[in-house]
C-alpha positions as CSV (number, residue, x, y, z in Angstrom):
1,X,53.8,157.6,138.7
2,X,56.2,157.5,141.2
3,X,55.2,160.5,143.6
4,X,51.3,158.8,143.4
5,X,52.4,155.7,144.5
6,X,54.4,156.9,147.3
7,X,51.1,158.4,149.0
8,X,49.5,155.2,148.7
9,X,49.9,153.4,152.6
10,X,53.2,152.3,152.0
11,X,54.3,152.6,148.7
12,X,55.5,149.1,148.2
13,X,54.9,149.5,144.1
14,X,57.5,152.6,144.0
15,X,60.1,151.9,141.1
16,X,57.9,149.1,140.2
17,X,56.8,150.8,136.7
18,X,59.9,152.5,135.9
19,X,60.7,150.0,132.7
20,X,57.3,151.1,131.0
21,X,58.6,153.7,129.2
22,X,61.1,152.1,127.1
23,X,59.6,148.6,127.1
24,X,56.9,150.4,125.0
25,X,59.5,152.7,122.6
26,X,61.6,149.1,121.7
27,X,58.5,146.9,121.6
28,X,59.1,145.4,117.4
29,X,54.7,146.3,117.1
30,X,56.1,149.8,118.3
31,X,58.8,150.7,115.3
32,X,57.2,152.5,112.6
33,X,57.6,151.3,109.0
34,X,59.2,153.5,106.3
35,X,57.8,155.4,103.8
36,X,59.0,153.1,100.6
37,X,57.6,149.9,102.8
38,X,53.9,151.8,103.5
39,X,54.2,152.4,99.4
40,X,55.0,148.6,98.7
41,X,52.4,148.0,100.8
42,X,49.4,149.9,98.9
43,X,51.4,148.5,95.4
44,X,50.9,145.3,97.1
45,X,47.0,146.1,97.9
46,X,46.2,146.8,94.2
47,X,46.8,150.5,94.3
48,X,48.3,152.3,91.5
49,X,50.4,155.7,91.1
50,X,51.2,155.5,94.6
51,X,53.1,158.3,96.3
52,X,53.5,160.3,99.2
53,X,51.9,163.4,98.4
54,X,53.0,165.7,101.4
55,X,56.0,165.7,103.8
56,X,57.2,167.9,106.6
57,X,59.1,166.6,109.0
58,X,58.3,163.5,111.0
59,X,55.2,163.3,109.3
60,X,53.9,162.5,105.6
61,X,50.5,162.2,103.5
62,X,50.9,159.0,100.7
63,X,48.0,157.2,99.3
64,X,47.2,155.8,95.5
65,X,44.0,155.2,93.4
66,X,42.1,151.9,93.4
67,X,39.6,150.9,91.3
68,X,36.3,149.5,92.8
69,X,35.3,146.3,91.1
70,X,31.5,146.5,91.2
């Protein structure tokens, strides 16, 4: 962002932007929650035998069964 906004006229903004980054990664709407809370969660929704049907890594597939009420 830098190296555009020294080609602007007179690069005034330069450094300006430099927080972004890690004002994003510490933001509290920017930490992921666990595993066992996104379980609770769906518990909490009225799903039953919840659990987290895939992991590798970083990443995970959970989910449970709910019953439509028609």
């Amino acid at each position: 962002m830098n190296e555009k906004l020294r080609l602007i006229e007179n690069g005034k903004d330069v450094g300006k932007y430099d927080s972004l980054p890690l004002n994003y990664k510490n933001a509290e709407e920017n930490q992921p929650s666990t595993l066992f809370e996104n379980l609770d969660g769906l518990i909490q929704a009225g799903f039953y035998d919840v659990d987290c049907y895939y992991k590798y890594s970083i990443y995970c597939l959970f989910g449970g069964i709910k019953r439509m009420n028609r």
